[in-house]
C-alpha positions in Angstrom: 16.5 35.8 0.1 13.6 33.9 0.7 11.3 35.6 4.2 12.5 33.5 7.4 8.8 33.2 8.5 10.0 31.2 11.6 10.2 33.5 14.8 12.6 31.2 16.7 16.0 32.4 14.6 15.3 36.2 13.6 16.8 37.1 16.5 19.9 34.6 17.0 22.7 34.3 16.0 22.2 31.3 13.8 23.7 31.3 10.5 24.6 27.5 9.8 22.4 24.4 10.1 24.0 21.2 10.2 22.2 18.2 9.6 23.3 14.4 10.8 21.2 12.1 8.6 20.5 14.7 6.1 19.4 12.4 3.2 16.4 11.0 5.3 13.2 12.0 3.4 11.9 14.4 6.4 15.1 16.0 6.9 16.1 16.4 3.2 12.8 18.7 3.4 14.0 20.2 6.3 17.4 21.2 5.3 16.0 22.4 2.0 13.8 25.3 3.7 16.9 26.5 5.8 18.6 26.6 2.4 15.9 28.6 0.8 16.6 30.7 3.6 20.0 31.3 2.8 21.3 29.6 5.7 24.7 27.9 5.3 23.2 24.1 5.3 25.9 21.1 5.2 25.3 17.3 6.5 26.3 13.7 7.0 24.6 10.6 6.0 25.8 7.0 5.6 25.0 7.0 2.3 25.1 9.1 -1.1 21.7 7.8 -2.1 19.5 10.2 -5.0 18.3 12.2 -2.4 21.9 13.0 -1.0 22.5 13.7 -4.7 19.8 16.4 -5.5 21.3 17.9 -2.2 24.2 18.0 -3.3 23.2 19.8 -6.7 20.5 22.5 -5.0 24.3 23.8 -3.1 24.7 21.8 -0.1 27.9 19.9 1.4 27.3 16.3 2.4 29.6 13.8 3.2 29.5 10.6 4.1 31.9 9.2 6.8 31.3 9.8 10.4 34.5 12.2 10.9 34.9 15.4 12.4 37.1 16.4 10.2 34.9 16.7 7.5 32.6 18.9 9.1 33.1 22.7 7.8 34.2 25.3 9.9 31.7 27.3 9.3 29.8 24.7 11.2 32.1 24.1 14.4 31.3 27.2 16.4 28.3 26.6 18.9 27.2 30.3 18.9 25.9 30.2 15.4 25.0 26.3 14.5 22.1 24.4 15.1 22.5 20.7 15.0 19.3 18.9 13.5 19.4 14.6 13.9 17.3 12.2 12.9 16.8 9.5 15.6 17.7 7.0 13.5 21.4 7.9 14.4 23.2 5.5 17.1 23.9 7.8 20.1 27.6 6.6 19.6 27.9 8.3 16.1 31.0 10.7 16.3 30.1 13.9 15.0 26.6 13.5 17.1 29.0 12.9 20.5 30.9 16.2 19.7 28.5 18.7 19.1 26.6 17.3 22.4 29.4 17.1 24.1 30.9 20.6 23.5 28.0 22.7 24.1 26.0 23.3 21.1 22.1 23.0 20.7 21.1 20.0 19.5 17.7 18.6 18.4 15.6 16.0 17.0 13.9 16.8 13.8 10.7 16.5 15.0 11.1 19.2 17.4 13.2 21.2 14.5 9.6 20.7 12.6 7.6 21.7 15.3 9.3 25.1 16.3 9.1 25.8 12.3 5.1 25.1 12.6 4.6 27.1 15.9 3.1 30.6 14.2 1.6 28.7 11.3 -2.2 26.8 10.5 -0.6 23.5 10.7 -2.4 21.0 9.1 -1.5 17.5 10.1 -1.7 14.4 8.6 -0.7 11.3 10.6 -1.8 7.4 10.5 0.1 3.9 10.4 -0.4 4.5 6.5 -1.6 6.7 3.8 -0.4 9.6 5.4 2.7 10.8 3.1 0.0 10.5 -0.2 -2.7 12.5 1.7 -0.5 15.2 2.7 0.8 15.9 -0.7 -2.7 15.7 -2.0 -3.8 17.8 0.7 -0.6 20.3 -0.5 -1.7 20.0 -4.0 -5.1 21.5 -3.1 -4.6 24.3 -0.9 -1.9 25.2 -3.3 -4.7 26.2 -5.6 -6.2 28.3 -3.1 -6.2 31.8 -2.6 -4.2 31.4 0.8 -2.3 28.6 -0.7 0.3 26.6 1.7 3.4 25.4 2.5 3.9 21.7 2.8 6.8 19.7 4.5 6.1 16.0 2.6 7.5 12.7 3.6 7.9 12.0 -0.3 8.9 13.5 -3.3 5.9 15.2 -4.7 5.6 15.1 -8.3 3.7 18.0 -9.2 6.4 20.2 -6.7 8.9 17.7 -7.8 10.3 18.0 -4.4 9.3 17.5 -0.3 9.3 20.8 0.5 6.6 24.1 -1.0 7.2 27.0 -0.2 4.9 29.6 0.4 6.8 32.4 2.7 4.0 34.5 2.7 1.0 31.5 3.7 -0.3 31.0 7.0 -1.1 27.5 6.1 1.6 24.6 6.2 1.0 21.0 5.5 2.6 18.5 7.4 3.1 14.7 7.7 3.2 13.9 11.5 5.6 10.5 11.8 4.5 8.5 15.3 8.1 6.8 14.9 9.8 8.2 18.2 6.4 10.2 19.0 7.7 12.5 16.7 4.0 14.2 15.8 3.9 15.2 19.7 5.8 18.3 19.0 3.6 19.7 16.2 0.2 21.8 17.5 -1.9 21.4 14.7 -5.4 23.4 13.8 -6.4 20.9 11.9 -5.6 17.3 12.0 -6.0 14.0 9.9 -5.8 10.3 11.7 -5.8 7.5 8.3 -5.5 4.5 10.1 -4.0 3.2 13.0 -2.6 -0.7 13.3 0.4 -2.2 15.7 3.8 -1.1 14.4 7.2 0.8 15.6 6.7 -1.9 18.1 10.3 -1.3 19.6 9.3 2.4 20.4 6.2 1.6 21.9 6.3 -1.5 23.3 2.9 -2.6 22.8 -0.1 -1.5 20.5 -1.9 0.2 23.5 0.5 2.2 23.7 0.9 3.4 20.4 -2.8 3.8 20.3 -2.5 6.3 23.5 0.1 8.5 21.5 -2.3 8.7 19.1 -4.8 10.3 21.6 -2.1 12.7 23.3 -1.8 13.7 19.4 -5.4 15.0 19.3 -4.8 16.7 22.6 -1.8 18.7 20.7 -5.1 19.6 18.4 -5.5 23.4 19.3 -9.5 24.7 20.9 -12.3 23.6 19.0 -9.5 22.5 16.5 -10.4 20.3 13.6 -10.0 16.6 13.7 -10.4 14.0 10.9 -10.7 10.5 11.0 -10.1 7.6 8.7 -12.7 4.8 8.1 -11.1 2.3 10.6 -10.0 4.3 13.8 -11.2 2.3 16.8 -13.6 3.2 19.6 -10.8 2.9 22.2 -9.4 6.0 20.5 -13.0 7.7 19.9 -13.8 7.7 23.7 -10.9 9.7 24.2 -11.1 12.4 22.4 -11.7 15.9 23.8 -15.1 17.2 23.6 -13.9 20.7 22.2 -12.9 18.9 19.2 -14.8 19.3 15.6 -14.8 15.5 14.5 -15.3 14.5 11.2 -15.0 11.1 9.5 -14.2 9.9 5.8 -14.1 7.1 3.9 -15.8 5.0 0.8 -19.3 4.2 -0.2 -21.2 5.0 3.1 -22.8 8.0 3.6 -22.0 7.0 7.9 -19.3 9.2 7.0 -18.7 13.2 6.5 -16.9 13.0 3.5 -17.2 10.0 1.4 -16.6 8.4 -2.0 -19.3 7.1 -4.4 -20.4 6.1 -8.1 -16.4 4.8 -8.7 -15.3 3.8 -12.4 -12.3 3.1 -14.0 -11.3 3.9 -17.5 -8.8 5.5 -20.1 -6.1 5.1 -17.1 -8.0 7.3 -15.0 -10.4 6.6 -11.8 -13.8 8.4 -11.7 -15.8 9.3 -8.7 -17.8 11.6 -6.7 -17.0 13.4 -3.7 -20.1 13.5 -1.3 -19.4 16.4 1.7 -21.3 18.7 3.8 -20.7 21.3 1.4 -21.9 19.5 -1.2 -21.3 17.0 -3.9 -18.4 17.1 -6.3 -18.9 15.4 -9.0 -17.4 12.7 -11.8 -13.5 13.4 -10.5 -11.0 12.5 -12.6 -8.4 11.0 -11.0 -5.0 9.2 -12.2 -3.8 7.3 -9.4 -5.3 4.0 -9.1 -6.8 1.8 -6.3 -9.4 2.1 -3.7 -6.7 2.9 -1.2 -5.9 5.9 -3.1 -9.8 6.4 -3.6 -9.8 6.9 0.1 -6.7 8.9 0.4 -8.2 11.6 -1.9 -10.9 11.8 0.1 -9.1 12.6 3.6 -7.4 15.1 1.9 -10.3 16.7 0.6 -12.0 17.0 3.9 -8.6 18.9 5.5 -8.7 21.1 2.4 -12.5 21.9 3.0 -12.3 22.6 6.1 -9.8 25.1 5.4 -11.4 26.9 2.8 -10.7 25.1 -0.6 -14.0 25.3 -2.9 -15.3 22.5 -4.6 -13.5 24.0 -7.9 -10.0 24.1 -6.0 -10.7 20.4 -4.5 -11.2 19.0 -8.3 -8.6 20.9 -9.4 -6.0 19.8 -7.2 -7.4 16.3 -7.1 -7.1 16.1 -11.6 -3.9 17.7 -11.3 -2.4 15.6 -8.7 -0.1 13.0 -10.4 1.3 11.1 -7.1 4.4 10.8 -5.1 7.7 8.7 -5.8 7.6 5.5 -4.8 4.0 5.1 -4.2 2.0 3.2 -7.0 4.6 4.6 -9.3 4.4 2.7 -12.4 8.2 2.6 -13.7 7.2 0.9 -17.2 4.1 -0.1 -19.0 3.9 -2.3 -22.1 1.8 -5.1 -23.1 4.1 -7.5 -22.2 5.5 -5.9 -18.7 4.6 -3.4 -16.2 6.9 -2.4 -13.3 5.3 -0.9 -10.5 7.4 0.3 -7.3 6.0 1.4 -3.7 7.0 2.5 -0.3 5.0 -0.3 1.2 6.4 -1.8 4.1 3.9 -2.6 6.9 1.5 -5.0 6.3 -2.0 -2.9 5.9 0.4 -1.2 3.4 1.0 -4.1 1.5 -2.4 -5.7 1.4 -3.8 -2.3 0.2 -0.8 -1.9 -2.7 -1.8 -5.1 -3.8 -5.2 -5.2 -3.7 -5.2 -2.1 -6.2 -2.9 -3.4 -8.1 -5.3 -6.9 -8.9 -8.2 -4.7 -9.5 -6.2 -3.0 -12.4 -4.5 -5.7 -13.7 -7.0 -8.5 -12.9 -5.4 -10.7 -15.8 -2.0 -10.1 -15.1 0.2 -12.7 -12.7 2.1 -10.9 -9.7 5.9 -11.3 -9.2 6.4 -9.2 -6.3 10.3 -7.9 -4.8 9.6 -7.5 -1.0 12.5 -6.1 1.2 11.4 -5.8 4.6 12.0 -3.0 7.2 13.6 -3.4 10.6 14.7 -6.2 12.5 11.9 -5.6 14.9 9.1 -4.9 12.9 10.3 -8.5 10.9 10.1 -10.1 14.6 6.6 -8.7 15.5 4.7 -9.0 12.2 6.0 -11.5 10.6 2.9 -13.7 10.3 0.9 -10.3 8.9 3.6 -9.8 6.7 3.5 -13.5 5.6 -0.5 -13.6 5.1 -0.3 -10.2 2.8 2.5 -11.6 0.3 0.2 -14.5 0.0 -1.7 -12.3 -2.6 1.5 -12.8 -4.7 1.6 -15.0 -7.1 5.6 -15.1 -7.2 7.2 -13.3 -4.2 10.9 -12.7 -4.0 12.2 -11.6 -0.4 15.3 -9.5 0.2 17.5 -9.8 2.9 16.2 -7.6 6.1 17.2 -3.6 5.8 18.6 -2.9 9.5 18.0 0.8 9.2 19.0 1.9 13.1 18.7 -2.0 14.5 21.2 -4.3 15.3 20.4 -7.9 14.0 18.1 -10.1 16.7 19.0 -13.6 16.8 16.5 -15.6 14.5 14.9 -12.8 13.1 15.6 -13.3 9.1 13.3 -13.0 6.0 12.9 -16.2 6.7 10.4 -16.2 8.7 8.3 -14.3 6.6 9.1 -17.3 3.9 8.3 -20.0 5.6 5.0 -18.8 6.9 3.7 -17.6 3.2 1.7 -19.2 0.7 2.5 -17.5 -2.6 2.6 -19.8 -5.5 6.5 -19.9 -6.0 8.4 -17.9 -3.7 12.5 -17.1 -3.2 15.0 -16.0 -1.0 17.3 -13.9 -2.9 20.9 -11.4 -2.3 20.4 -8.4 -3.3 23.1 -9.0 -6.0 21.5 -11.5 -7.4 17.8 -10.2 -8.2 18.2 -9.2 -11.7 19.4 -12.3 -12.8 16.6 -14.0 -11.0 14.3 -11.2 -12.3 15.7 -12.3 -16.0 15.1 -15.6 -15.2 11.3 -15.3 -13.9 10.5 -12.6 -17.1 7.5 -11.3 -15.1 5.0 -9.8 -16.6 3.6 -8.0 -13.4 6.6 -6.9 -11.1 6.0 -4.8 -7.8 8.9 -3.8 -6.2 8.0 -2.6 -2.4 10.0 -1.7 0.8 11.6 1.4 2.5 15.1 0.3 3.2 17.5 0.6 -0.3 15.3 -1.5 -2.2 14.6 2.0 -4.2 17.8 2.2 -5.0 17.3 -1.1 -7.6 14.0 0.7 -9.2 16.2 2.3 -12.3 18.4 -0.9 -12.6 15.4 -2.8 -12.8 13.6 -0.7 -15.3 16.6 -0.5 -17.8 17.1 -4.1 -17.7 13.0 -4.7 -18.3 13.1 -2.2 -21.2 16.5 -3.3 -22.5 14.5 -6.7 -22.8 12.0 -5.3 -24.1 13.9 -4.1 -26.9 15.7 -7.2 -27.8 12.3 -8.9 -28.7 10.7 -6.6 -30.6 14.6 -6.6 -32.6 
């Protein structure tokens, strides 16, 4: 039995955890620690997707229809469950209604996240974007160290091949802080990481300003004379606010206006090579494997958190040679000299401009066909136009139907307004079932697929059929 190292069940009666949107990436992670613990851990979500699978293999129940008579019995007595949700449940689901309605404790993830944080070193990473790959890189580090970590991930790390490392007996614990639903206002970091900040979850917030002030009430979370990190881009409006007790630090590329920054970048042999200036010193000529500036940049947020927590030099470069990325972000699905097949969680439009951006400094010569799927009904309605003017890098873009997620379709609000507003060279609305025989049709010799609805759950479709042609002409 793994050590509970969470004060808030040793002494409850909780045995079972039940989980209502258990195959979300967060709550996967989440559901995975309890089971480490040897707590009785079943859930529900809409859909068996590859995560739901794994779940199911690691020991624990899922199902997939909203009925409560699927739900163990085990898991129907209040005195010993905890129900965990994900907010992206309607408040009319059925098995939601009954466990609030009959007494049990109930609660969001993000507060299940912040009560497993609440004796630990949290260190937080947060930001519009960039925060799920700094995390894990920041993970990967202090794993190396002698305290090492823990690390809840909003991805599937490679090098843990999972979202959740474990570390029962580390005081540190690395953890991607989600503004969707002001989630990251119940974590109480020591140290915390702000990437980037630009308009989005729109429907939570109502406005940018008020996003932007979450993002300030975060830093106050920050505990006394905390650390705080901040990405190359975070605006003045947000600076001005910040408590004066605060250590601030800043990162970014090529500057040396910033604490921790990048310089002498090269590419070559697959691998990106650059220095690490910091106020501990230069590391030098890092090997690195994931590509891009964007990725430049992320390595060097998470090297600040890691310094500042006591990773060496040595530990940082280690972590940083050894890191070999996160699903679904710049991972490169095949790689030939006729076709490469590249997938990515990109799905805001900084996102999207960055993904592709690395991508063209990599692949200068190659033409992009790019599969977009976007996210949300209301994030479609509110960024359409910034949606429209990143595609635009595309040479070929191919746009998905909308991925509802939690929304209700909004009259009007259809891919194509992204469409009609971008100026790719040759661009499609396609059905999901028909995008491999467009993709057959197109033969790309660049594809991206991008998105964080189910678009994912076309990446090994996609990749048989590319290599399935590949094979036919080399016959």
């Amino acid at each position: 039995m793994q050590e509970k190292y969470i004060s808030w069940f040793m002494k409850s009666k909780i045995s079972n955890i039940y989980f209502i949107g258990i195959g979300g990436i967060g709550m996967s992670a989440i559901a995975r620690y309890f089971k480490a613990c040897d707590y009785n851990v079943a859930g529900y979500d809409r859909t068996r997707s590859e995560v739901c699978t794994n779940l199911e293999e690691e020991g624990i129940q899922v199902h997939y229809d909203d009925n409560l008579n699927l739900i163990g019995s085990y898991y129907k007595d209040k005195d010993t469950t905890l129900v965990i949700y994900t907010p992206a449940i309607p408040s009319d689901h059925h098995e939601l209604t009954f466990f609030r309605e009959n007494g049990f404790e109930v609660i969001k993830r993000s507060e299940a996240l912040g009560r497993l944080c609440e004796k630990k070193k949290c260190l937080a990473v947060a930001g519009t974007h960039g925060k799920t790959s700094i995390s894990t890189i920041t993970s990967c580090i202090m794993a190396r160290t002698k305290d090492k970590c823990s690390a809840f991930l909003g991805g599937i790390s490679k090098n843990f091949n999972s979202n959740l490392h474990l570390e029962p007996k580390s005081k540190n614990v690395v953890v991607e802080a989600d503004e969707f639903d002001r989630s990251f206002l119940h974590l109480s970091p020591s140290t915390a990481l702000i990437s980037h900040i630009e308009a989005d979850h729109l429907d939570i917030y109502g406005n940018y300003e008020n996003m932007e002030a979450a993002f300030v009430e975060f830093t106050n979370k920050i505990s006394k004379k905390g650390n705080l990190v901040l990405g190359p881009d975070i605006p003045e409006t947000v600076k001005s606010r910040l408590r004066k007790d605060l250590n601030v630090y800043t990162y970014g590329i090529e500057d040396s206006k910033f604490n921790f920054y990048a310089t002498n970048i090269s590419y070559g042999n697959g691998l990106c090579i650059f220095d690490i200036n910091t106020p501990f010193g230069t590391i030098s000529e890092i090997k690195y494997r994931i590509g891009g500036r964007h990725n430049i940049e992320n390595a060097v947020g998470a090297t600040a958190v890691s310094m500042l927590n006591g990773a060496t030099a040595d530990e940082v470069r280690t972590g940083l040679e050894n890191f070999i990325g996160v699903l679904r972000r710049f991972d490169i699905q095949l790689q030939t000299e006729k076709c490469v097949y590249i997938d990515d969680y990109a799905h805001h439009p900084g996102e999207i401009s960055a993904f592709l951006s690395a991508v063209k400094q990599i692949y200068p010569q190659k033409k992009i066909t790019a599969i977009f799927q976007p996210h949300l009904y209301t994030r479609t309605r509110d960024l359409y136009k910034d949606f429209a003017e990143s595609l635009s890098q595309c040479d070929t873009l191919i746009l998905l139907p909308i991925y509802p997620a939690r929304e209700l379709p909004i009259e009007g609000v259809t891919s194509s307004l992204i469409y009609d507003n971008c100026h790719a060279k040759e661009k499609y609305l396609c059905e999901k079932a028909e995008l491999i025989e467009l993709i057959g049709k197109l033969k790309p010799e660049l594809l991206l697929t991008m998105g964080a609805g189910d678009i994912d759950r076309f990446v090994k479709p996609i990749t048989n059929f590319l290599t399935e042609n590949e094979n036919k002409k080399s016959v």
